[in-house]
C-alpha positions in Angstrom: 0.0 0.0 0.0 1.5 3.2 -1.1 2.1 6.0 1.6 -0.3 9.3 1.5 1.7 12.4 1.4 0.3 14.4 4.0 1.5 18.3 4.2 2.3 19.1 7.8 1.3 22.6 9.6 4.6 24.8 10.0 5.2 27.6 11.5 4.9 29.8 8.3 1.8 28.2 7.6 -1.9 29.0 7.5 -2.6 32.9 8.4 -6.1 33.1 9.5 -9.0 32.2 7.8 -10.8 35.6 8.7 -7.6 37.5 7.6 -7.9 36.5 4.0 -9.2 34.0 1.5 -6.4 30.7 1.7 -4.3 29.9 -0.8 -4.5 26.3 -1.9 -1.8 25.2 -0.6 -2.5 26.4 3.4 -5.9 25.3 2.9 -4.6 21.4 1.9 -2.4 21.6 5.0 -5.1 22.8 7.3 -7.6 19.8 5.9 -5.6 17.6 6.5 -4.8 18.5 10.1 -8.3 19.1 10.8 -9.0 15.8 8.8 -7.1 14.1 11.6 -9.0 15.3 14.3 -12.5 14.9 12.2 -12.4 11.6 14.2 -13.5 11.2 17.6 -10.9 8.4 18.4 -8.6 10.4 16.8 -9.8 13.8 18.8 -9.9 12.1 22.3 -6.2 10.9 21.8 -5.3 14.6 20.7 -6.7 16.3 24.0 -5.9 13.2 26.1 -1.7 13.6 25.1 -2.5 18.4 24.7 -3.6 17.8 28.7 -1.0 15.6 29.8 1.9 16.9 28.0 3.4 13.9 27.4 1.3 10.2 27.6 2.5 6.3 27.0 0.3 4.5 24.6 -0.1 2.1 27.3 -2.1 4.7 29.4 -4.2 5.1 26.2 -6.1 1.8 25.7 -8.6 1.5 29.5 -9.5 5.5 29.1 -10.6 5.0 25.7 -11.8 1.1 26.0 -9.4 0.7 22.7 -6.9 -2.4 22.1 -3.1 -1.3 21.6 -3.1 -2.2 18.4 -6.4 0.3 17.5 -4.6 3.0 19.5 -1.2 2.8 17.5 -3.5 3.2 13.9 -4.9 6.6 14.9 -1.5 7.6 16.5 0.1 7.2 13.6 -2.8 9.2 11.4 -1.9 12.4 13.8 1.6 12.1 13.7 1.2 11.8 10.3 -0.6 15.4 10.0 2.0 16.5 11.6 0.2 17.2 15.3 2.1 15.0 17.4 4.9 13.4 17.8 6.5 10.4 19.7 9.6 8.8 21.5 9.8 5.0 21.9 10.9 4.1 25.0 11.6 0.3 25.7 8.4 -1.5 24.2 6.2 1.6 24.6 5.8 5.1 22.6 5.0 8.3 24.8 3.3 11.4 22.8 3.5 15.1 22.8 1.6 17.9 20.7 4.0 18.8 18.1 5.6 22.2 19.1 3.4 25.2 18.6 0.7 22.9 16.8 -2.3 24.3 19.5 -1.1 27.6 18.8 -1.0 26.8 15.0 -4.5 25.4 15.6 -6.2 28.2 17.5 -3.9 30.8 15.0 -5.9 29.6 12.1 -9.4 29.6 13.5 -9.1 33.5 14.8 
């Protein structure tokens, strides 16, 4: 299966989108971040890891009743958008928000 290219949000991304009409291509990268979080899984596990800081995927799975292996799927569609990213330590991954990517977030809905 061939890997989707997903633009990620960057600092010198997305203005707002009251300021002025977007340009194509800070309107793909906003989708697609948005697209991540269009999922409720997907949303829980981004203001589960935004309020801890940091979070092990094993402290994941009994909050949102999800198996490990469900869990590491929608992980890996938000790191993939670019909104979070992780550090394997021993047999377990522990998340962060990307840098600046609630800023980014709250930056482009203003």
């Amino acid at each position: 299966m061939a890997a989707t290219h997903i633009p990620l949000l960057t600092a010198e991304c997305c203005p707002s989108i009251a300021a002025a009409p977007l340009a194509e291509d800070d309107a793909a990268v906003i989708a697609a971040a948005f697209a991540a979080l269009g999922d409720p899984v997907r949303l829980r596990l981004f203001s589960m890891i935004a309020s801890a800081g940091e979070i092990c995927s094993c402290d994941m799975q009994e909050p949102l009743g999800k198996s490990q292996p469900t869990i590491s799927h929608h992980t890996k569609a938000l790191a993939d958008a670019g909104l979070i990213v992780g550090e394997k330590r021993g047999r377990w991954v522990y998340w962060q928000v990307t840098s600046g990517r609630l800023e980014l977030l709250r930056k482009v809905l203003q």
